[in-house]
Each structure stands twice: as structure tokens, then as C-alpha cells.
C-alpha positions as semicolon CSV with decimal commas, in nm:
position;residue;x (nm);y (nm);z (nm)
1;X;12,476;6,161;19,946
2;X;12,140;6,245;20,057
3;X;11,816;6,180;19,986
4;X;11,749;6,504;19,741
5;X;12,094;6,498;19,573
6;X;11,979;6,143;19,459
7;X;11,646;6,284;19,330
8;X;11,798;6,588;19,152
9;X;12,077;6,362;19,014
10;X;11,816;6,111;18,874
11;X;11,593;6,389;18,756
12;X;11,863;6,546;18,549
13;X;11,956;6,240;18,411
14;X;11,571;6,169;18,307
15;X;11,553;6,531;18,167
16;X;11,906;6,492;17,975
17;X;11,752;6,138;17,847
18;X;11,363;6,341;17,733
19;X;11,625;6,635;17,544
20;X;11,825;6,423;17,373
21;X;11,546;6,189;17,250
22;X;11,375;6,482;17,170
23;X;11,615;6,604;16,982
24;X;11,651;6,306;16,747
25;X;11,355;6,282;16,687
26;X;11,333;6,672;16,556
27;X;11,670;6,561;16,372
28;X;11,448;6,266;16,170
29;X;11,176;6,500;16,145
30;X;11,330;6,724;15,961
31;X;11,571;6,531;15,730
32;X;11,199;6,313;15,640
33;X;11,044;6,678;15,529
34;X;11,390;6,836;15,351
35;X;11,350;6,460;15,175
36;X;11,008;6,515;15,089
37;X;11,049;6,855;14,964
38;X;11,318;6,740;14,757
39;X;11,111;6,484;14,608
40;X;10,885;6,685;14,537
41;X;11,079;6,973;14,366
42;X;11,259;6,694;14,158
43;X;10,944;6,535;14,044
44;X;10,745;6,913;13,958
45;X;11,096;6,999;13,800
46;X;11,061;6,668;13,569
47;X;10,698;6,736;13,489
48;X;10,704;7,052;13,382
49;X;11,001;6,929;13,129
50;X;10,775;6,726;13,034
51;X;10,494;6,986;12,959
52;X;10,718;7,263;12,819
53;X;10,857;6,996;12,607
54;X;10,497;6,879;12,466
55;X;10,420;7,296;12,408
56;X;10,762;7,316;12,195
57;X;10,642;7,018;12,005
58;X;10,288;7,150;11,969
59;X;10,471;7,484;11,902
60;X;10,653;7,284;11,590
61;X;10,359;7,105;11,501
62;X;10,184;7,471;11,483
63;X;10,445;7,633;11,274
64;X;10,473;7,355;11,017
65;X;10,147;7,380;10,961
66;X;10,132;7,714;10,909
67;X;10,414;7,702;10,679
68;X;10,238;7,435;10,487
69;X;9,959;7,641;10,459
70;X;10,146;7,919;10,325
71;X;10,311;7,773;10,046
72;X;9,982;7,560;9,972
73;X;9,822;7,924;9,928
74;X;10,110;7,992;9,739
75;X;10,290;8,232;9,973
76;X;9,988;8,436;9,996
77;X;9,897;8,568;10,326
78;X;9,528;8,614;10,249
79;X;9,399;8,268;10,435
């Protein structure tokens, strides 16, 4: 072998070694941000249970009242 097929061998195996690092490191980049955004859809999808959970309560808490109110007033609908 001469001279230049040693350098092109040796630079192919340097480039092969800079694509495949490169592409593990995309491949942990990406799996860290699908993770992320799956955190983060799971944790917006648990608070807003929480919230639409604390309106139906407050929805309850609204209605009862109202009820009360109503037969208090004796089923009249003149507040």
C-alpha cells in the first residue's frame, strides 16, 4: 500500500468513527426530548384533572346552593 491509500483508509475510518458518534448522540438527543415531552403531557394531563375536577366540585357546590336557596324561598323563583 501506498502512502495515500493509508491516508484515505485512515480518513474514512475517522469519518465512519465522527458519523456514528454523531449519530448516537442525535439518538440520546432525541429519546431525552420524546421523554421530556412525555413528561410533560402526563403532568398537564394530571393537572388539568385536577382543575376540571375542582370546577365539577365548585359546579356541585353551586347547584346545591342554589337548590337550597330555592326551597328556602319556598320554590319561588323570585330571588
Amino acid at each position: 500500500m501506498n502512502i495515500v491509500d493509508n491516508s484515505y483508509r485512515s480518513l474514512n475510518e475517522k469519518f465512519d468513527n465522527s458519523l456514528q458518534s454523531w449519530q448516537s448522540h442525535l439518538e440520546v438527543s432525541m429519546q431525552r426530548t420524546v421523554d421530556s415531552q412525555l413528561s410533560f403531557f402526563q403532568q398537564a394531563d394530571t393537572s388539568m384533572a385536577r382543575v376540571c375536577g375542582g370546577l365539577l366540585e365548585t359546579a356541585r357546590v353551586l347547584v346545591a346552593a342554589h337548590d337550597n336557596r330555592q326551597f328556602a324561598n319556598g320554590g319561588s323563583n323570585h330571588g
